[in-house]
C-alpha positions in Angstrom: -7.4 -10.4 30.1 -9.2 -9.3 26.7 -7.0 -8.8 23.5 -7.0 -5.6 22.8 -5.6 -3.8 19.5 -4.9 0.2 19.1 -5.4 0.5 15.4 -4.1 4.1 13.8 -6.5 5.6 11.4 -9.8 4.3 10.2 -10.9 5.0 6.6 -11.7 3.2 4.3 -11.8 -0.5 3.1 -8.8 -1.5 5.2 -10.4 -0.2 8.3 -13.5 -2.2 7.2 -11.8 -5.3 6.9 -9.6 -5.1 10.4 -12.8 -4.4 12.3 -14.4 -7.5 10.8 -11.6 -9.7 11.8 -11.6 -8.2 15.1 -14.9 -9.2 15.4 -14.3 -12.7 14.2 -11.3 -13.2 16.6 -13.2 -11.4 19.9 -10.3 -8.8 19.6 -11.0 -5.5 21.2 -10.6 -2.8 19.0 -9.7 0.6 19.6 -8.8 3.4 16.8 -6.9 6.5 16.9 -7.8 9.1 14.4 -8.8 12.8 13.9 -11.8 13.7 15.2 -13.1 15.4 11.5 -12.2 11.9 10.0 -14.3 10.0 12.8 -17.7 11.7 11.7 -17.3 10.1 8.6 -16.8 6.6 9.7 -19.9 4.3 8.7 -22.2 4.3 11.6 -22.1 0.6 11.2 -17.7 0.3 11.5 -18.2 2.7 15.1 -21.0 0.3 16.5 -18.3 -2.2 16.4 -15.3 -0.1 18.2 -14.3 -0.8 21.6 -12.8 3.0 22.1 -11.8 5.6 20.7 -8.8 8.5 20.8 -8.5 11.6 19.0 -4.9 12.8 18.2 -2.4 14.7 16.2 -0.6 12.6 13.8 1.4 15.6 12.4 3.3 15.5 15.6 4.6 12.0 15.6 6.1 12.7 19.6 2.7 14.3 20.5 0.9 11.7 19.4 2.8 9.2 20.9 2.6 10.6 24.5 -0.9 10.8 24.4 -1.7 7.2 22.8 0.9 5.4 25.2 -1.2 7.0 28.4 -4.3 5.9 26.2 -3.1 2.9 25.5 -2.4 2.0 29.5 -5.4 2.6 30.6 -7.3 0.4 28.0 -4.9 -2.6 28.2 -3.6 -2.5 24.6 -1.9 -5.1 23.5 -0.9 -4.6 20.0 -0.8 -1.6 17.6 -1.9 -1.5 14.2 -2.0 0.8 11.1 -4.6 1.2 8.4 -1.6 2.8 5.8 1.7 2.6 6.0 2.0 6.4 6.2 1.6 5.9 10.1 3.9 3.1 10.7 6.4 5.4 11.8 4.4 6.6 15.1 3.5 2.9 15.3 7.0 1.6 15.3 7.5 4.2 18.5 4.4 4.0 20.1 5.1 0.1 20.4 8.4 1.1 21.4 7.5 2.8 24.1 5.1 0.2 25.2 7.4 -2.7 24.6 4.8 -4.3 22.2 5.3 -6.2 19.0 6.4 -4.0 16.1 8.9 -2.9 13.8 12.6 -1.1 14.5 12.0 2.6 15.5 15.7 3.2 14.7 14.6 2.2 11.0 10.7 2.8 10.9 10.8 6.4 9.1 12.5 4.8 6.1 9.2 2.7 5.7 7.5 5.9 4.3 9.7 8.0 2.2 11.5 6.6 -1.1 14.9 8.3 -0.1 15.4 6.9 3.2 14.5 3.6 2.0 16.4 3.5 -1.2 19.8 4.2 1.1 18.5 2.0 3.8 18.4 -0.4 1.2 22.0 0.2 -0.6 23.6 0.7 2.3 22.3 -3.4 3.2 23.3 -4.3 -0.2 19.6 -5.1 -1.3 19.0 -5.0 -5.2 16.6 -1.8 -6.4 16.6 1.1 -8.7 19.5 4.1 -8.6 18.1 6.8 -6.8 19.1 10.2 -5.7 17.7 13.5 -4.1 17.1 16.5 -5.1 15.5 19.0 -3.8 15.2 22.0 -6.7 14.9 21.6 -10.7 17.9 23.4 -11.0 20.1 21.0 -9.6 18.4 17.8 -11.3 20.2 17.6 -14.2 23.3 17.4 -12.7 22.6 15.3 -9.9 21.7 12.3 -12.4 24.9 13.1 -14.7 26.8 12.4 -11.4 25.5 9.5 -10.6 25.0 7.7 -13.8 21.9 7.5 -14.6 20.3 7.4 -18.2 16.8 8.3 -19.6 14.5 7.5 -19.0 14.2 7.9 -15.3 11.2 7.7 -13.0 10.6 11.2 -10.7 8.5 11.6 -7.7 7.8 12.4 -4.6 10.8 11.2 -1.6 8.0 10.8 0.6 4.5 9.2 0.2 3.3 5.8 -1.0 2.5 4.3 -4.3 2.7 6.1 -7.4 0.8 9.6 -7.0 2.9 12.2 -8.0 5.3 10.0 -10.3 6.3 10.9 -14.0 7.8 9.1 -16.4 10.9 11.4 -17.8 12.3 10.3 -21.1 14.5 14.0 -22.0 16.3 16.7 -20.1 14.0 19.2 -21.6 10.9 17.3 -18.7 13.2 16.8 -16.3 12.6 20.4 -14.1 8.9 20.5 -14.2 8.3 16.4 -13.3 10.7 17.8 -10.4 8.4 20.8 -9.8 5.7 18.7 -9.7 6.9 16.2 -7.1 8.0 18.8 -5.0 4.3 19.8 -4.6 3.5 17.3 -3.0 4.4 18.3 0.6 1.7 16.8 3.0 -0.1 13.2 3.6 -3.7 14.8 2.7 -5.5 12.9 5.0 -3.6 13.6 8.0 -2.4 16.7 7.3 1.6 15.3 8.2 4.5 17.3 6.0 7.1 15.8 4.3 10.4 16.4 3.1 10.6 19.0 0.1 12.5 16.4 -1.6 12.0 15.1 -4.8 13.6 11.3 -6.1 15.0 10.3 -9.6 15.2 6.8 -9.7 16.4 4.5 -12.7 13.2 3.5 -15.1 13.5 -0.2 -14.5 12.3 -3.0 -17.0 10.4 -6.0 -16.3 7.6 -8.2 -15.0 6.3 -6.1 -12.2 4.9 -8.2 -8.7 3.7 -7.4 -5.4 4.4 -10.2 -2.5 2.5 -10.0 0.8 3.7 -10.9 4.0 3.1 -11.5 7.3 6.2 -10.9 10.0 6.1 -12.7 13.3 8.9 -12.2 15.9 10.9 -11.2 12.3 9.8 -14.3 10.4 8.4 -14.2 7.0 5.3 -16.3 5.7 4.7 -15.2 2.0 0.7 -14.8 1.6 0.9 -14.6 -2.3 3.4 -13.0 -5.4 0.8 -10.9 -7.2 1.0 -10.0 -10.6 0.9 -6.4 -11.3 0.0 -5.0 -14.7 0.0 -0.9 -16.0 -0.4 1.1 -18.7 3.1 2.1 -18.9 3.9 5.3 -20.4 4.6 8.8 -19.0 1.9 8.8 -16.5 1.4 5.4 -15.9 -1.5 4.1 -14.6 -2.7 0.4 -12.6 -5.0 -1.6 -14.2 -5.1 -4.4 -12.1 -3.7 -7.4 -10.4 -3.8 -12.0 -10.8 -3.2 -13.8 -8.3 -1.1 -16.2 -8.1 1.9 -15.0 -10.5 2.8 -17.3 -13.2 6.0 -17.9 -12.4 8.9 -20.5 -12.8 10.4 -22.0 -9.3 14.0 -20.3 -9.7 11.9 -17.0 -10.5 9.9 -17.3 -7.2 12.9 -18.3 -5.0 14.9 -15.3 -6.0 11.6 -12.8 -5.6 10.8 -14.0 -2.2 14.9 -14.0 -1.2 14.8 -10.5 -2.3 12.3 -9.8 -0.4 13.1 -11.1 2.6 16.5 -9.0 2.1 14.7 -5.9 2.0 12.5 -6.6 5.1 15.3 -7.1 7.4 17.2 -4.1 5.9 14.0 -1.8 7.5 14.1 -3.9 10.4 10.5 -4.9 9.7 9.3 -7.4 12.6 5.9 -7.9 13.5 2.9 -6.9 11.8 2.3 -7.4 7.7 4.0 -5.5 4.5 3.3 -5.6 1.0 6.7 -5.5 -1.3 7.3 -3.8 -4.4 9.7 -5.0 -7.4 10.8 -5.9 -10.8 11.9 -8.7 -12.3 14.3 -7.3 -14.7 17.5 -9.2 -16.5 19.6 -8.9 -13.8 16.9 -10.1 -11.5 14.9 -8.9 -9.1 15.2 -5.4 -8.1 12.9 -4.3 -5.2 11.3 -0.8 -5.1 9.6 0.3 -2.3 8.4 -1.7 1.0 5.0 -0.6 2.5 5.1 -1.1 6.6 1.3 -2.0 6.6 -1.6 -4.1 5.2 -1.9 -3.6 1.1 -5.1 -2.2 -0.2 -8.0 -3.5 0.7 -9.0 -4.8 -3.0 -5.5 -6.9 -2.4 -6.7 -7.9 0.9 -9.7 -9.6 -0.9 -7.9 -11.1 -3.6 -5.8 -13.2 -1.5 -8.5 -14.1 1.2 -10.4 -15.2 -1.9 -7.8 -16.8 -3.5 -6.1 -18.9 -0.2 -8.7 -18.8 2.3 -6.5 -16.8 4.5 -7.7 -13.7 5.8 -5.5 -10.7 5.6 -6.8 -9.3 8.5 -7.2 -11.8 10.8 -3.5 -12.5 10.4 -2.4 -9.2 10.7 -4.1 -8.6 14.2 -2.8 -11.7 15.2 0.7 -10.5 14.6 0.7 -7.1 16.1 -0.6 -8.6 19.5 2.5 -11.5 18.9 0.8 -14.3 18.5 1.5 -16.6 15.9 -0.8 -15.5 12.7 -2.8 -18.2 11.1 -2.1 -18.4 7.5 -2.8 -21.7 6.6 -4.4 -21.9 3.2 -7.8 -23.6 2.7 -8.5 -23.1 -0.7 -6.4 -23.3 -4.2 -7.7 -20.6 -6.7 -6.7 -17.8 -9.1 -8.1 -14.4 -8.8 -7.9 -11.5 -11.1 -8.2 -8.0 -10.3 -9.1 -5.2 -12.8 -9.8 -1.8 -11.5 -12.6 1.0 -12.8 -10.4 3.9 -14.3 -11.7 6.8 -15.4 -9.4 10.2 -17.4 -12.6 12.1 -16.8 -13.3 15.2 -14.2 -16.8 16.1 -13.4 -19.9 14.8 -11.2 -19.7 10.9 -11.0 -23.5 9.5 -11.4 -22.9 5.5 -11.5 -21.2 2.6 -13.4 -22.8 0.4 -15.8 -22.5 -2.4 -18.2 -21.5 -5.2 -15.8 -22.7 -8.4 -17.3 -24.3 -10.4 -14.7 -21.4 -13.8 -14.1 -20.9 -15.9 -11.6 -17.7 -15.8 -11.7 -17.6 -11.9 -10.5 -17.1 -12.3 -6.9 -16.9 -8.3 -5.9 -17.8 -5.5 -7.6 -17.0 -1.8 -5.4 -17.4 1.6 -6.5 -15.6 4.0 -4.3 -17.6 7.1 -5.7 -21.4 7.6 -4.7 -23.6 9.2 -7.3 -22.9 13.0 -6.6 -19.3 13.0 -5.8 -16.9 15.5 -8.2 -14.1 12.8 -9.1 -10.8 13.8 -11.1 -7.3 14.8 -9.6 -4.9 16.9 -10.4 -2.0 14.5 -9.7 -2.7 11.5 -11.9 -4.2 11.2 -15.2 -6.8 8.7 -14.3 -9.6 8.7 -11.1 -9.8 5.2 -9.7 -13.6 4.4 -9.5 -14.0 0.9 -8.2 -13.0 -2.4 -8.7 -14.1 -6.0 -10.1 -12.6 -9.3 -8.8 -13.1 -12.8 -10.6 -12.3 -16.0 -9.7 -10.6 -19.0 -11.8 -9.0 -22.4 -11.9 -5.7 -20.6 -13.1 -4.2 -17.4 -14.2 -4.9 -17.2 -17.6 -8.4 -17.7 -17.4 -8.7 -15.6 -14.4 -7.3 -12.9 -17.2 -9.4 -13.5 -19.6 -12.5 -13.3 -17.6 -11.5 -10.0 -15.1 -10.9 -8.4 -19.0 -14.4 -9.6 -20.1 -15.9 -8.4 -17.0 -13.9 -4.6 -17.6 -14.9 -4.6 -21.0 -18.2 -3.5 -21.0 -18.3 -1.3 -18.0 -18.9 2.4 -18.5 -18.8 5.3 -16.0 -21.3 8.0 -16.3 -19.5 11.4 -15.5 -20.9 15.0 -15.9 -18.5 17.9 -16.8 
């Protein structure tokens, strides 16, 4: 019988990347999305579909219904998810169908930063103080009662990565960094509402990493720590990522134990996450969990870096077979990403020095495109990976490459 894999949602680089190692691995794939969405696949990604389903991700139980009868009559054998904002219907839909996946009981957890911070606690997993709130008024109060000191981190309880998050640093910010994380009330993609909850959390200090793993049967295999480095500050902002981390043994045993911790605590089990922390004094404290592949950009790095490809791996998990992630190469790779404070009408990038150690460049905006948001400081135009014996020169090269790149941007 073919392998067949349901994957939920299709845009961007991600999607691009899952269909490619479908192809590779004569996996048929399927994708469930909104039909609006669907017209603006590539023509290209489409040619290379096996089926397709049209649903209503807003209704986790509607959606659910409709893709288990879809998913019988195409022989699915494995569900995946393009963001981590649909592992919950993934978690039942694979439920349902008694296919790999992750706990249903625990799955919602995996996309709001309330659910998982108690999740967490409650399991005795190390990560930032955190409480609820869910009006300006009460915010002040709510951090005197539960200890915690500015400066503290607000945002969003639901959502992933940092959109929407502010730096607080006195009482006098706290009600409109609330305010504004209460905005945010709906995945904008989907169109699925979240919680009108807003999340203080304890500003935490140190090293910041990402690890990426693959889950098989509940078994970890650790892809790659990952460096992470930001602009700090109020609005803080990503400038990029090096592959491997530079870390000392004891350092990398503690992160990956930590880790490992926090999976279980979300009953994570088959399929691939990408882990959040900070190595701070006390140790490693772990942040947020994402149910789902990293960025694409991320998915390159490592695949570049190792030899083992993201995607391929992934596939291979959700249908329960045992992933192949068997590194073939040994290299460092740094990631710097195209950041722009500007609003207006984006008409190109220039300045990138010709190198043959620049193995990607990407711009996500085509000349035309209005670029600027109202929720972070800077517009993320693109990207530039290098490649590198070690670490430090992969640094010093991904910062030359930056350097002399400009983005042309009309007001």
């Amino acid at each position: 019988m073919a392998r067949a894999v349901l994957l939920l949602g299709a845009e961007g680089a991600v999607a691009e990347q899952l269909v490619g190692a479908a192809q590779t691995l004569e996996i048929h794939l399927h994708i469930a999305t909104h039909r609006e969405l669907y017209r603006s696949c590539p023509d290209e990604l489409r040619k290379q579909l096996a089926g397709t389903v049209f649903t209503d991700f807003r209704s986790t139980a509607y959606a659910v219904d409709q893709l288990a009868e879809y998913c019988a009559q195409e022989g699915i054998g494995g569900v995946a998810v393009d963001r981590e904002t649909l592992s919950p219907v993934a978690a039942a839909l694979t439920d349902r169908l008694g296919l790999p996946g992750h706990d249903p009981a625990t799955a919602q957890s995996a996309r709001g930063k309330w659910r998982m911070a108690q999740n967490l606690r409650t399991r005795g997993v190390p990560g930032p103080r955190t409480v609820a709130v869910v009006s300006p008024e009460a915010a002040e109060e709510r951090l005197r009662s539960a200890g915690l000191h500015y400066p503290v981190v607000v945002g969003p309880a639901e959502g992933s990565g940092s959109i929407g998050l502010t730096l607080v640093e006195t009482p006098d910010e706290l009600p409109g960094a609330v305010r504004r994380a209460l905005k945010w009330r709906e995945d904008s993609t989907y169109g699925i509402r979240f919680d009108a909850v807003a999340v203080i959390q304890e500003h935490l200090k140190g090293a910041e990493y990402s690890v990426e793993t693959v889950l098989h049967r509940g078994g970890c295999t650790h892809l790659a720590i990952v460096r992470r480095m930001s602009t700090g500050g109020r609005n803080s902002e990503e400038l990029g990522r090096t592959l491997p981390a530079d870390v000392d043994e004891l350092t990398r045993i503690t992160i990956l134990a930590t880790v490992e911790r926090g999976l279980a605590a979300l009953g994570l089990r088959d399929g691939i996450a990408h882990s959040h922390l900070k190595m701070t004094a006390e140790g490693p404290r772990l942040i947020e969990v994402g149910a789902g592949p990293p960025d694409g950009p991320v998915m390159e790095m490592i695949e570049h870096a190792t030899g083992v490809s993201v995607a391929a791996a992934y596939l291979q998990a959700v249908l329960g077979e045992l992933p192949d992630t068997r590194p073939t190469r040994s290299g460092a790779v740094a990631l710097r990403f195209i950041n722009t404070p500007r609003h207006g009408v984006f008409r190109g990038l220039s300045g990138l020095a010709a190198s043959p150690h620049v193995i990607a460049v990407r711009s996500y905006a085509e000349p035309g495109d209005l670029v600027g948001s109202t929720h972070s400081k800077y517009t993320r135009l693109g990207h530039v990976i290098v490649l590198a014996s070690g670490p430090d020169q992969a640094d010093a090269r991904a910062d030359e490459a930056i350097a002399g790149i400009s983005s042309c941007i009309e007001s």
